[in-house]
C-alpha positions in Angstrom: 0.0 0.0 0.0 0.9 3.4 -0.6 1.2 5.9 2.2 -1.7 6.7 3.7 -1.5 8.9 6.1 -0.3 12.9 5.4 1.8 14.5 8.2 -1.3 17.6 7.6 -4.2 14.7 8.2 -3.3 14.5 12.0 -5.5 17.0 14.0 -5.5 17.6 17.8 -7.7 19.0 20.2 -10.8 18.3 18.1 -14.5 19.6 19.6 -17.9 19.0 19.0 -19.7 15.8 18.9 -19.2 12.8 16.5 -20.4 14.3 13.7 -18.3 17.3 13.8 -15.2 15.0 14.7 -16.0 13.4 11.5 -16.9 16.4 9.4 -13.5 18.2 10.3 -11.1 14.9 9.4 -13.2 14.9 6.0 -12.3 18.2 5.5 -8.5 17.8 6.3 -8.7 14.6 3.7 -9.8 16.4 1.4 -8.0 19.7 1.5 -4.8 17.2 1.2 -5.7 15.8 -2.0 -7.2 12.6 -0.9 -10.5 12.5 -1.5 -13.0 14.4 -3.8 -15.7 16.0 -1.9 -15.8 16.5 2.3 -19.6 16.5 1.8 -20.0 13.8 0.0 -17.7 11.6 1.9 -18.9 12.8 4.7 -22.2 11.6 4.6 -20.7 8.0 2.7 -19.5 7.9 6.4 -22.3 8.8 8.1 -24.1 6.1 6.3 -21.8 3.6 7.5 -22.3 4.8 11.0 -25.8 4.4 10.5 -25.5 0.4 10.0 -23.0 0.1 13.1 -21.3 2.8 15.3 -17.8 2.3 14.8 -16.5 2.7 18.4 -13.9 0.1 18.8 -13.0 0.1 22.6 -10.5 1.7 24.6 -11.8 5.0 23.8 -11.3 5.1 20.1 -13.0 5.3 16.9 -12.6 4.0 13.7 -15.2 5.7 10.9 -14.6 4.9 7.7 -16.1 5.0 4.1 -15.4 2.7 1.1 -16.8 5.2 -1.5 -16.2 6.5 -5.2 -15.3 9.9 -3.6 -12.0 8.8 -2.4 -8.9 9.2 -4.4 -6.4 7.6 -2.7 -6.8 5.0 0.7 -6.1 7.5 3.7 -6.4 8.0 7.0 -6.8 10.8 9.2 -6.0 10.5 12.9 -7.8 13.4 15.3 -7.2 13.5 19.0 -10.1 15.1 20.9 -10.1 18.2 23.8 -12.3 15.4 26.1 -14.6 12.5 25.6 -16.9 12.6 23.0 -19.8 10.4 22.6 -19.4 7.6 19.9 -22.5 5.4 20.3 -25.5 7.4 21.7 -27.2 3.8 22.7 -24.4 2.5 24.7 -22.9 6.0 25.7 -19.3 4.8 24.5 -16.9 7.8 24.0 -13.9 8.2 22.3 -10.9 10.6 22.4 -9.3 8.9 19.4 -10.7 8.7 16.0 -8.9 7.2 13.0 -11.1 8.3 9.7 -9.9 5.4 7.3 -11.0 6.5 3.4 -10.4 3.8 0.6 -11.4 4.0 -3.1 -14.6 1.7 -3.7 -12.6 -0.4 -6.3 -9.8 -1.4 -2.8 -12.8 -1.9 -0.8 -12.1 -5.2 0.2 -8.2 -5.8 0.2 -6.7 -2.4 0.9 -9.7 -1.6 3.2 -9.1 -4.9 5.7 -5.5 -4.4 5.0 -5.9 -1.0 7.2 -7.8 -2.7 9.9 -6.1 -5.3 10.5 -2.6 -3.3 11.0 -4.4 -1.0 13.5 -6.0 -3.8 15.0 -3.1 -5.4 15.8 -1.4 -2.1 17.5 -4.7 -1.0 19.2 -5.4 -3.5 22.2 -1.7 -2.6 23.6 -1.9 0.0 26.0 1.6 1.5 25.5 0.7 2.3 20.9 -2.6 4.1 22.6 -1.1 6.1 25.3 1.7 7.1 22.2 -1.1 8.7 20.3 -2.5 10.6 23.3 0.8 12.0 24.4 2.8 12.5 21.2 3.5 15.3 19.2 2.2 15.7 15.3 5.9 14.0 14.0 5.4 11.6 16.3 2.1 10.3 15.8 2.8 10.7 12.1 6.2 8.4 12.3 3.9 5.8 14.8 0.7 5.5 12.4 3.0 5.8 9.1 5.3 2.5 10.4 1.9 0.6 11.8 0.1 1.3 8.6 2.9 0.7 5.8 3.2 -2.6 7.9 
């Protein structure tokens, strides 16, 4: 896979509630080339959440869409001011969302691909902690080496 993440797709101290968290990363996706149109994508995504909430535990969130708006597979990591609710049924928040973006035509390769490098590095405590405390090269050299992996 290509690199998918850009150093500018990392925001912190995100507000608002889960739509807004989403909205914004849309928007830094596509002002860096990677996808088409934030709207559009946007609500792709909210689609998806629609079917199942995408809260994954430990506080994090992992949206995605598999849509005809995205140019290139992408991520985009945002790091919330406080908890924000994920899953109004259950109440679940997140401070850590990872917007994953993949071209309809990778849907099913690239797309598990991306969740299964993550999912590897997400139930250890230490990779979790590293994205709450690091700085944007940081997180941007952690994610890069987890996702190229």
């Amino acid at each position: 896979m290509s690199q998918l993440i850009n150093e500018n797709c990392i925001v912190f101290d995100m507000e608002g509630d889960k739509k807004d968290i989403i909205r914004t990363l849309a928007g830094e996706l596509h002002r860096a080339g990677r996808i088409t149109d934030t709207e559009e994508f946007f609500q792709d995504v909210l689609a998806r959440e629609a079917v199942a909430a995408t809260f994954v535990g430990f506080d994090m969130g992992l949206p995605h869409g598999k849509t005809d708006h995205v140019l290139k597979a992408s991520v985009c990591f945002g790091r919330t001011r406080g908890p924000v609710v994920w899953n109004e049924e259950s109440g679940d928040t997140v401070d850590l969302v990872i917007l994953i973006a993949v071209p309809l035509c990778e849907a099913g390769d690239t797309h598990m691909k991306i969740l299964a490098n993550l999912s590897r590095k997400l139930m250890h405590e230490e990779f979790r902690d590293s994205l709450r405390k690091s700085g944007r090269e940081q997180v941007y050299s952690i994610l890069n080496e987890v996702l190229e992996g």
